[in-house]
MIKOL-563530 format. One line per field, with one value per residue (C-alpha): residue number from 1; residue in one letter; x, y, z. Coordinates in nm, 2 decimals. Layout:
<rs>
num = NUM  ...;
residu = A  ...;
x = X  ...;
y = Y  ...;
z = Z  ...;
</rs>
This chain:
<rs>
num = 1  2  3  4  5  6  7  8  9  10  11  12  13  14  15  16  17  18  19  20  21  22  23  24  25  26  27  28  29  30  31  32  33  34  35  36  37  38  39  40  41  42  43  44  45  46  47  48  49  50  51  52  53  54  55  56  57  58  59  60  61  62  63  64  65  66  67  68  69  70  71  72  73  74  75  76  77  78  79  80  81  82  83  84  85  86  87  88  89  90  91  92  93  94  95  96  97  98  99  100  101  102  103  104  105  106  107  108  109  110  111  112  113  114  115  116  117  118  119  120  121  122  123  124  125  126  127  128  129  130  131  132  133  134  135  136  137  138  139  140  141  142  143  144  145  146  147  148  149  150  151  152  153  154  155  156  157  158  159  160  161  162  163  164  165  166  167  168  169  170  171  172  173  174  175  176  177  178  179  180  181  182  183  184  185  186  187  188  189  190  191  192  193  194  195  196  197  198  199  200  201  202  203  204  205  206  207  208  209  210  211  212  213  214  215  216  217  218  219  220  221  222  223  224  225  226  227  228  229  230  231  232  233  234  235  236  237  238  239  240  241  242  243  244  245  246  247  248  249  250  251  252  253  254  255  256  257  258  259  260  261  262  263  264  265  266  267  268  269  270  271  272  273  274  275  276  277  278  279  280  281  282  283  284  285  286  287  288  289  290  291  292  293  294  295  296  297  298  299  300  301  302  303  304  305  306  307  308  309  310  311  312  313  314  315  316  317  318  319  320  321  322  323  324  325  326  327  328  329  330  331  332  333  334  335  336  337  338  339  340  341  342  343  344  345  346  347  348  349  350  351  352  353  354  355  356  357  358  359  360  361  362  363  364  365  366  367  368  369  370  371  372  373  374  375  376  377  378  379  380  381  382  383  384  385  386  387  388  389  390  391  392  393  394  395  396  397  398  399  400  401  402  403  404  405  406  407  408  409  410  411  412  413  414  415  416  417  418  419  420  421  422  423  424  425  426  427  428  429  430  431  432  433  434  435  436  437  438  439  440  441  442  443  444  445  446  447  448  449  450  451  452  453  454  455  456  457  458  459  460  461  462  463  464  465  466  467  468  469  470  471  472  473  474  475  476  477  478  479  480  481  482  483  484  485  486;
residu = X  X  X  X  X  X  X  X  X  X  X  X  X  X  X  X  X  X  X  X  X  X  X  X  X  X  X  X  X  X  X  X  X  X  X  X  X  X  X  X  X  X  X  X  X  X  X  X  X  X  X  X  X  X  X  X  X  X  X  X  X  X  X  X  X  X  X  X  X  X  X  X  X  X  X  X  X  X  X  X  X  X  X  X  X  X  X  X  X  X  X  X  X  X  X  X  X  X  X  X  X  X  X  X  X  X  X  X  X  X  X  X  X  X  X  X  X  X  X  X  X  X  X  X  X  X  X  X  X  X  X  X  X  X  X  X  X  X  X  X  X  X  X  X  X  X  X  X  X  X  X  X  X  X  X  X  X  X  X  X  X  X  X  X  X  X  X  X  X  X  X  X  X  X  X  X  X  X  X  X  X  X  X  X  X  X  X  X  X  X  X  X  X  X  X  X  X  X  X  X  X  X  X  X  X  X  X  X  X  X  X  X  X  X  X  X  X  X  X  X  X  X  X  X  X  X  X  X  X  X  X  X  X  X  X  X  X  X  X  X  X  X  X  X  X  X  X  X  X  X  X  X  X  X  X  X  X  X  X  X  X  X  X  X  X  X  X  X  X  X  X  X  X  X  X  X  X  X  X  X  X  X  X  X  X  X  X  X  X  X  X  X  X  X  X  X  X  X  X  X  X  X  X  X  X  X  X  X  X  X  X  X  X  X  X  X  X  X  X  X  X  X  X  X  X  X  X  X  X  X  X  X  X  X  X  X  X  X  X  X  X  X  X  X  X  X  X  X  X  X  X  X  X  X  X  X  X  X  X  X  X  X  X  X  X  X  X  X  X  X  X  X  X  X  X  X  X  X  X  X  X  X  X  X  X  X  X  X  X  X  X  X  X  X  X  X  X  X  X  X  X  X  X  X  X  X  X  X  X  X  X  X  X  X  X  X  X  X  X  X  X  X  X  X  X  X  X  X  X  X  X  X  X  X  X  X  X  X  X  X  X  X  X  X  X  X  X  X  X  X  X  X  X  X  X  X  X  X  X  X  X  X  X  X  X  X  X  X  X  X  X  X  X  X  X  X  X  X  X  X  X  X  X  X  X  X;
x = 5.92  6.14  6.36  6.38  6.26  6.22  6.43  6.15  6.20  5.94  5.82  5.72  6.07  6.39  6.46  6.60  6.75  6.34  6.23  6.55  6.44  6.08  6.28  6.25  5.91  5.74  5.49  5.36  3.39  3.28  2.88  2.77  2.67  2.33  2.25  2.49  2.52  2.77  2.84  3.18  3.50  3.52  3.76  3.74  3.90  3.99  4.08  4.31  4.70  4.79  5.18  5.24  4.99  4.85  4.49  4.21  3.98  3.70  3.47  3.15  2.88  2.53  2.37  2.67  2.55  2.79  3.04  3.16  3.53  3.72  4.04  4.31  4.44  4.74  4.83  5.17  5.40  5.32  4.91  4.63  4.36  4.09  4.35  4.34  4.01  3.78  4.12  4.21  3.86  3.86  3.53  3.34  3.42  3.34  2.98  2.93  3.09  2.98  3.29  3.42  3.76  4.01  4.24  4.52  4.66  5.01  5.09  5.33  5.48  5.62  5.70  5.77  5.68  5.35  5.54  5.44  5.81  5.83  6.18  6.23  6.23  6.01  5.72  5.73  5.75  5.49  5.35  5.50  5.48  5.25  5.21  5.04  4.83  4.70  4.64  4.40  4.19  4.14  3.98  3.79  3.60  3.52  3.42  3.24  3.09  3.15  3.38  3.50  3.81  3.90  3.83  4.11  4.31  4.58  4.72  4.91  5.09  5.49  5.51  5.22  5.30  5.61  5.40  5.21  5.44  5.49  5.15  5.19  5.47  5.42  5.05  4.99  4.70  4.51  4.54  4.42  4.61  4.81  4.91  5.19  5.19  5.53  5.69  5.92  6.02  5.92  6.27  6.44  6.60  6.65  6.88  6.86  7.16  7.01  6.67  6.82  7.00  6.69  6.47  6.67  6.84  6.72  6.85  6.91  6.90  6.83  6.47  6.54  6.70  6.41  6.18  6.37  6.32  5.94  5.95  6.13  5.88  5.64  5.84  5.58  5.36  5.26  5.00  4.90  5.08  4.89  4.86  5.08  4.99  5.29  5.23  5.57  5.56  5.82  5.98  5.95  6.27  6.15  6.12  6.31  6.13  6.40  6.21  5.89  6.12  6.24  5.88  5.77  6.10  6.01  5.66  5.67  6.00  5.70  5.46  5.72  5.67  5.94  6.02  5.88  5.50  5.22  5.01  5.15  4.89  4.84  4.58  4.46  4.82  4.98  5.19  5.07  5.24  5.03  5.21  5.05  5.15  5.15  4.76  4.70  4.60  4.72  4.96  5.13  5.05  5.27  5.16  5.41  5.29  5.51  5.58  5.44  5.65  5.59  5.22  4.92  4.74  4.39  4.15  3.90  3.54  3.25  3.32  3.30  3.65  3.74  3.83  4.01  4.06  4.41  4.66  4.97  5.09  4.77  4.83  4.64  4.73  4.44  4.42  4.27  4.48  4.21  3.95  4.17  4.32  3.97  3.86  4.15  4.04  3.67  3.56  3.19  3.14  2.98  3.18  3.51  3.29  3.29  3.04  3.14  2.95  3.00  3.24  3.01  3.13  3.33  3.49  3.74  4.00  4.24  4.38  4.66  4.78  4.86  4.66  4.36  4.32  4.02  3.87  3.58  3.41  3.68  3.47  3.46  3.64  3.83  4.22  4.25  4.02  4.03  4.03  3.89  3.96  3.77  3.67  4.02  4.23  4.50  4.55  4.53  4.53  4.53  4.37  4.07  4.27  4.44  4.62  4.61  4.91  5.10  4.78  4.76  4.62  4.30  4.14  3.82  3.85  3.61  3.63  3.50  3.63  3.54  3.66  3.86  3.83  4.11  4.06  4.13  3.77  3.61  3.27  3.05  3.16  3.11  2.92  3.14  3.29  3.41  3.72  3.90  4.28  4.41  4.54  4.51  4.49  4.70  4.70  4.78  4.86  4.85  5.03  5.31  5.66  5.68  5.38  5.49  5.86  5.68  5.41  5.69  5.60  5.92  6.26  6.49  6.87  7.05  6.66  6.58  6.28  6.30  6.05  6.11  6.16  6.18  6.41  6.22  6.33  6.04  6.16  6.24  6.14  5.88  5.52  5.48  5.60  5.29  5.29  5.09  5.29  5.15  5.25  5.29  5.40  5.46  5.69  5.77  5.64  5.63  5.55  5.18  5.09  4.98  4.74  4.68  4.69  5.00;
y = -3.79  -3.87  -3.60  -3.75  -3.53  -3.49  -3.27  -3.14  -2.84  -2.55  -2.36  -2.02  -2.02  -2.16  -2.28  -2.65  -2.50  -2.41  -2.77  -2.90  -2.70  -2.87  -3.16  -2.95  -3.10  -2.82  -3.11  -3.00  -2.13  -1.92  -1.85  -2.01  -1.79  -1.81  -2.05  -2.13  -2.48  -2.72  -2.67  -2.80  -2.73  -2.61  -2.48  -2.08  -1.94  -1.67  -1.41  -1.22  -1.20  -1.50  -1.45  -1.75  -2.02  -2.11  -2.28  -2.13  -2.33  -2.19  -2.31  -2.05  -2.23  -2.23  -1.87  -1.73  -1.36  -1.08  -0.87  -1.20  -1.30  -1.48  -1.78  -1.79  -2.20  -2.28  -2.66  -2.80  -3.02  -3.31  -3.22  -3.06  -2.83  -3.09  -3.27  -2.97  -2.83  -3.03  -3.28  -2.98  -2.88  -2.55  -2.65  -2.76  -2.39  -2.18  -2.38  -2.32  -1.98  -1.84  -1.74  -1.84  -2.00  -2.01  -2.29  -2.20  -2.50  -2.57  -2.70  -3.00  -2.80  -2.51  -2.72  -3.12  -3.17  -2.89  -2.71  -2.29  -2.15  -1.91  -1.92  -1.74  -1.39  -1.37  -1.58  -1.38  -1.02  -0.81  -0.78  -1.08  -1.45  -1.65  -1.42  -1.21  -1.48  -1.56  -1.16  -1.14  -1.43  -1.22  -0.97  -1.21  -1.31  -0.97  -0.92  -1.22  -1.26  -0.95  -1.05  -0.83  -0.68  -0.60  -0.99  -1.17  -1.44  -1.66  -1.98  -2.25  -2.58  -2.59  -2.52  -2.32  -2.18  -1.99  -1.89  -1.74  -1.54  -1.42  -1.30  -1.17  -0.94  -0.91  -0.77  -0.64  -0.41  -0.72  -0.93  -0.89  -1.18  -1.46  -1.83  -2.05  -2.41  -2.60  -2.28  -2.03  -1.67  -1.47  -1.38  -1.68  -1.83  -1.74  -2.04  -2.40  -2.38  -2.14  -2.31  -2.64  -2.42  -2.21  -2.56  -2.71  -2.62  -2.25  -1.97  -1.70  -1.34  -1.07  -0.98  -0.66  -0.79  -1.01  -0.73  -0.53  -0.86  -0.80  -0.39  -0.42  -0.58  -0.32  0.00  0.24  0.12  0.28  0.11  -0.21  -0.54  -0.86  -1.07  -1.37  -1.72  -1.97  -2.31  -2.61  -2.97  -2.98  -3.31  -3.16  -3.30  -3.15  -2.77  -2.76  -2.57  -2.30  -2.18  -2.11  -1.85  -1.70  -1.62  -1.52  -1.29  -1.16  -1.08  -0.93  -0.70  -0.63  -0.50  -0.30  -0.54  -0.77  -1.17  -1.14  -1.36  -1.17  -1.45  -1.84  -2.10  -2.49  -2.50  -2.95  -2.96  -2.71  -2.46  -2.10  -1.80  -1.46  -1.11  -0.81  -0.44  -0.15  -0.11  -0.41  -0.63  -0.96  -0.90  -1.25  -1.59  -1.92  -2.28  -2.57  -2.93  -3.12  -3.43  -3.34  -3.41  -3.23  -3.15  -2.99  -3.07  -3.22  -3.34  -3.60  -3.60  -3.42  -3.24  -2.84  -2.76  -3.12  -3.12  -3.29  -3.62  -3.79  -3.86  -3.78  -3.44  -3.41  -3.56  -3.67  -3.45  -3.38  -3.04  -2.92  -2.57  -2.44  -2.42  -2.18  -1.99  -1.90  -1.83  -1.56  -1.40  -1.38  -1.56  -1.66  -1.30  -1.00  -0.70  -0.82  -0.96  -0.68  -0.43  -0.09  0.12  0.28  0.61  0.93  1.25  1.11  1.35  1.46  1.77  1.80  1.63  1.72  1.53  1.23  1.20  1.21  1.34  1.20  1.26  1.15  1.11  0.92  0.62  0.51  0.14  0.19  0.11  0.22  0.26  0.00  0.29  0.13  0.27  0.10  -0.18  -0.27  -0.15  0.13  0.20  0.17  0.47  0.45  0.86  0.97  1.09  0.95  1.09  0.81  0.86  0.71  0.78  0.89  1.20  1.35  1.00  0.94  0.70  0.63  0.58  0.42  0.36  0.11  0.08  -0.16  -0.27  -0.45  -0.74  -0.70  -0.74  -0.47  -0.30  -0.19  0.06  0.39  0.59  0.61  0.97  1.03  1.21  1.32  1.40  1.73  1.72  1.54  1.17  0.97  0.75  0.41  0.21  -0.16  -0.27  -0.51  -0.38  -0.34  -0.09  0.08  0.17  0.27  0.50  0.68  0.54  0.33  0.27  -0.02  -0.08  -0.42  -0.61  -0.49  -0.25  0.02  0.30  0.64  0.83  0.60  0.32  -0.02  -0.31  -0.40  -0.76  -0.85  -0.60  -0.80  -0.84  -1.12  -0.88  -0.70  -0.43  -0.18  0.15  0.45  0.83  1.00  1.31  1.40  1.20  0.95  0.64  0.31  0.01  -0.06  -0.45  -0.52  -0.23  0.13  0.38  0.16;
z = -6.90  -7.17  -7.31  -7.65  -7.93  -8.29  -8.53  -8.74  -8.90  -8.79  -9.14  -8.93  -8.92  -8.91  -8.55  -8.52  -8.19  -8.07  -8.15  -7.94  -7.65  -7.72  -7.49  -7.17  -7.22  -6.98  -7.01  -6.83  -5.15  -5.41  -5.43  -5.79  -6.04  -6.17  -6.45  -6.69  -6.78  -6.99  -7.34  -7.57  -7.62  -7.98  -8.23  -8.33  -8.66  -8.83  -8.46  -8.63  -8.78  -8.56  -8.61  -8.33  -8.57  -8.28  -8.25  -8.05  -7.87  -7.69  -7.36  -7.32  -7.07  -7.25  -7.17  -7.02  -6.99  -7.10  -6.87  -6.68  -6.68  -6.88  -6.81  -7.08  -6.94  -7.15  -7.19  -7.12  -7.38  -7.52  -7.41  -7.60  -7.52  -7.52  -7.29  -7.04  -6.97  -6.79  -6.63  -6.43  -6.32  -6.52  -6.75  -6.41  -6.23  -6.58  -6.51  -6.19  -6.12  -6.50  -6.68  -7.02  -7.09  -7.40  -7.48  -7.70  -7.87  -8.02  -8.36  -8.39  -8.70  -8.46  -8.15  -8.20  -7.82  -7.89  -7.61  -7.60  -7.71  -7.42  -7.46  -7.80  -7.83  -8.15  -7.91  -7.58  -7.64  -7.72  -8.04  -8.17  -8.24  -7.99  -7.73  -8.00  -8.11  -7.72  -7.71  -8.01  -7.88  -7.62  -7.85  -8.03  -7.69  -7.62  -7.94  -7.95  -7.60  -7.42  -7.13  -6.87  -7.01  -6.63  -6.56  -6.79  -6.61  -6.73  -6.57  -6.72  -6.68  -6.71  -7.06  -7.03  -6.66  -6.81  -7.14  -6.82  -6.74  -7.04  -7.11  -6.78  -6.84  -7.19  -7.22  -6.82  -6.95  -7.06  -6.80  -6.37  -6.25  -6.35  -6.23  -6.30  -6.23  -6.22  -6.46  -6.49  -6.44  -6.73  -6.94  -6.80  -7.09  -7.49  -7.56  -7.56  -7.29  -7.11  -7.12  -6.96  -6.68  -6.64  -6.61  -6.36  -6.12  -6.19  -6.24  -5.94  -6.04  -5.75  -5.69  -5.89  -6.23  -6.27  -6.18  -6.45  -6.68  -6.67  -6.70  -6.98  -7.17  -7.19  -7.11  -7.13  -6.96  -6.65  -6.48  -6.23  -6.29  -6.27  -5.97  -5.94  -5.81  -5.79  -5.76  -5.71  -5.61  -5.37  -5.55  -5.92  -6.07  -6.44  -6.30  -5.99  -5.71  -5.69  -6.02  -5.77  -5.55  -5.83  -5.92  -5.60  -5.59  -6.00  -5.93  -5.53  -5.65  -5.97  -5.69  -5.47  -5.18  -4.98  -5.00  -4.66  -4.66  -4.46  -4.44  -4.41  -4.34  -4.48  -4.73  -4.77  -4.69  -4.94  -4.76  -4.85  -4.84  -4.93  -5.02  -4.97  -5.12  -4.92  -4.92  -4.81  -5.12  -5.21  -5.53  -5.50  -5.32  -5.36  -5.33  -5.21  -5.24  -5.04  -5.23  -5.55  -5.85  -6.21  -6.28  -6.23  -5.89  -5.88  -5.63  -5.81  -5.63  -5.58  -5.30  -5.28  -5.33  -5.55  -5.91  -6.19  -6.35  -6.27  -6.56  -6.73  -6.57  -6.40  -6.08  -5.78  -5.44  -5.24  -5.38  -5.69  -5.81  -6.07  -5.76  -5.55  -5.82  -5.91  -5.60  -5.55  -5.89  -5.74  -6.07  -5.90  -5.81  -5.97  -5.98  -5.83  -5.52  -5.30  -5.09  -5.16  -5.33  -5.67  -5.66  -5.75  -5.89  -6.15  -6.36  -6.61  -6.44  -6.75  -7.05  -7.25  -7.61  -7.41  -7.08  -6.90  -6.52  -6.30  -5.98  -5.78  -5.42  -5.21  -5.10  -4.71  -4.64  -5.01  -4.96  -5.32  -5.67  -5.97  -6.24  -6.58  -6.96  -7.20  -6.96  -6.89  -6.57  -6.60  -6.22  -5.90  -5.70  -5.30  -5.34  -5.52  -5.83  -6.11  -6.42  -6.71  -6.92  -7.28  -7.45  -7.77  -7.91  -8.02  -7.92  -7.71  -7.39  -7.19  -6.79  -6.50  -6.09  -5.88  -5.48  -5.37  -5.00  -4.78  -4.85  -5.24  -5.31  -5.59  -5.54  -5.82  -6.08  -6.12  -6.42  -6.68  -6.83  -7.14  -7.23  -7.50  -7.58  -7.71  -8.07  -8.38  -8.40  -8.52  -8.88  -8.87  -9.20  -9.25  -9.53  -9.68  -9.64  -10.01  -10.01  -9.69  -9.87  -10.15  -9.93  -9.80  -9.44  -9.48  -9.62  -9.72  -9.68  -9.79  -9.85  -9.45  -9.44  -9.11  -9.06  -9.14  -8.83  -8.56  -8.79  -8.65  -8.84  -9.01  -9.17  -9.54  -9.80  -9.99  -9.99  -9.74  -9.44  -9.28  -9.04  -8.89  -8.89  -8.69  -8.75  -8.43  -8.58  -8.92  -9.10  -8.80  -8.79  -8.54  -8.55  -8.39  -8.42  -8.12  -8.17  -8.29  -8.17  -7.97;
</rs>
């Protein structure tokens, strides 16, 4: 790869230094499900704020019914969406397993290189800049199509690995697993120094501060992290392979387990190493391709397992990644792919102005329950109880369970139950800072805008600046853009 790089200035805003770091150039058997065929790669408008001025593009098979999964594949730098779908084998497993897959794009005008800017604050925290923008197409799929908001994957190549992990750690209660391909640890740099020390050789933190790294990122949250895949070529001189412990180390120390593999077998030559939590599932699994340099790994063919078209960054290994990664998330399956039967005797035990207590019929063979809010998981209880908290009051939710067995395979969901929150719900307001100082939601100091009450810094005081402020008790106001109630 060559590190040069243009100095084009980035009009979302000023950030020479981003466009430098663009020169890490981060270049980067399931049973079939029924019927859906090929269809196009096409481009989708208009799914929301956008803050990142990203590009969504959008892979549904032809028929693909609602309530199947969906694949969030993120390219790597100097590549394209169009460049990334079917080379890695991801369009050929959406047809035959039936799941639908989004293809965020980069624009040349934020990132000279189209790298994801993982490394900048404003792009990997919640709420903000391009990880917002991969979270609203999200919601425009399920909006759109209907997709399993408990089946929402994310995998990526370099570049796109680490603005894996950042989705990751960023927006946990959107997405079941994740899988990073010749990244990073989420949090690893926010500077172009630290970028080039973070790239190679790595940086080494303790199992715990990168752990920290990801809980800080969503504070409140409360509920079951992601699961991780890791995937290094053992002779990756653009992301050295210390960055693929330090992942395994992030994510395990994420899931309380150990750096201690419960399983290690050869997989078409790959050494794998599977982590398990303390009922049994696999939380985190790492792949090692001995020889490999920087890239994502394909098998060309026909065969079963085989996948890809070789090229740039797409390289030739025997061993096509986007087959197992999907086969770990049980994309080909209904209902997470398991047996068990659907939990009965659902049913709400207490709620208060900010949660919701459940319990149901323990189920026989469950390790632990998949409990679902609104489609989407919010734990993962090893008893048959649960008390879903940070919610917000005088708000319906609505809730379902599912068992998991041992081998981290789901079984069909329960009937849902409705609940509601004591209290009175919150008000949102979405407005220009301008407007919001001028509501009384707001107030400015020196041309910065910070809400009254909780004093967020809000941005300039003008009328380009939009937020969504929500009042979660009279007269105090936060900042809610990622969604409201937050």
């Amino acid at each position: 790869m060559n590190p040069r790089f243009s100095r084009a200035q980035r009009p979302r805003r000023s950030s020479a230094a981003a466009l430098v770091l663009s020169l890490i150039a981060l270049v980067l058997g399931l049973l079939p499900a029924p019927a859906a065929q090929a269809a196009s790669l096409t481009e989708v408008t208009g799914f929301g704020s956008n803050p990142g001025n990203l590009q969504m593009f959008r892979y549904v098979p032809d028929g693909l019914p609602a309530g199947r999964p969906l694949v969030v594949a993120l390219h790597g730098c100097t590549q394209s969406a169009a460049a990334y779908d079917s080379e890695t084998g991801w369009t050929k497993w959406a047809d035959a397993w039936g799941f639908a897959l989004v293809l965020p794009q980069q624009r040349a005008a934020n990132n000279a290189n189209s790298c994801f800017n993982w490394f900048q604050s404003g792009d990997f925290s919640r709420g903000q800049g391009e990880a917002l923008s991969i979270k609203q197409m999200t919601d425009r799929m399920a909006a759109d199509h209907g997709i399993d908001a408990s089946r929402v994957h994310v995998t990526g190549l370099s570049a796109g690995g680490a603005m894996s992990s950042v989705m990751a750690a960023a927006y946990p209660d959107v997405f079941a697993g994740a899988a990073v391909v010749a990244g990073l640890p989420f949090d690893c740099a926010r500077s172009v120094a630290e970028g080039f020390s973070c790239m190679n050789p790595g940086s080494d933190l303790s199992a715990r501060q990168w752990g920290d790294k990801v809980r800080a990122a969503h504070p409140s949250y409360a509920g079951p992290y992601p699961t991780m895949s890791v995937w290094h070529g053992t002779s990756d001189s653009t992301v050295a392979p210390m960055n693929m412990t330090e992942l395994v180390e992030q994510w395990t120390q994420v899931h309380g387990t150990d750096t201690v593999a419960d399983v290690g077998d050869t997989v078409q030559g790959a050494q794998h190493k599977v982590y398990r939590n303390g009922a049994g599932a696999p939380v985190v699994e790492s792949y090692a391709i001995t020889g490999m340099g920087h890239g994502q790994p394909v098998d060309p063919g026909t065969g079963a397992t085989q996948c890809g078209t070789a090229g740039a960054y797409v390289l030739d290994v025997n061993i096509c990644a986007s087959y197992w990664i999907g086969r770990s998330w049980n994309l080909g399956a209904p209902d997470g792919g398991g047996s068990l039967p659907a939990p009965s005797g659902l049913t709400v035990t207490a709620a208060t102005e900010s949660s919701v207590s459940l319990s149901w019929n323990a189920v026989d063979g469950a390790v632990s329950y998949r409990v679902l809010r609104g489609g989407a998981q919010v734990g993962a209880p090893s008893s048959a109880s649960f008390t879903d908290t940070g919610l917000a009051p005088g708000t319906a939710y609505g809730y379902a369970v599912a068992a998991v067995d041992g081998s981290g395979a789901v079984g069909a969901s329960s009937v849902s139950v409705q609940a509601t929150t004591a209290g009175a719900a919150h008000r949102c307001y979405t407005d220009n800072n301008y407007n919001h100082v001028a509501a009384g939601r707001a107030h400015q100091s020196l041309g910065t805008v910070y809400a009254n009450g909780s004093n967020q810094n809000m941005g300039l005081y003008n009328v380009f600046v939009t937020h969504t402020l929500e009042e979660t008790a009279p007269g105090h106001f936060v900042i809610a853009d990622s969604g409201c109630p937050a």
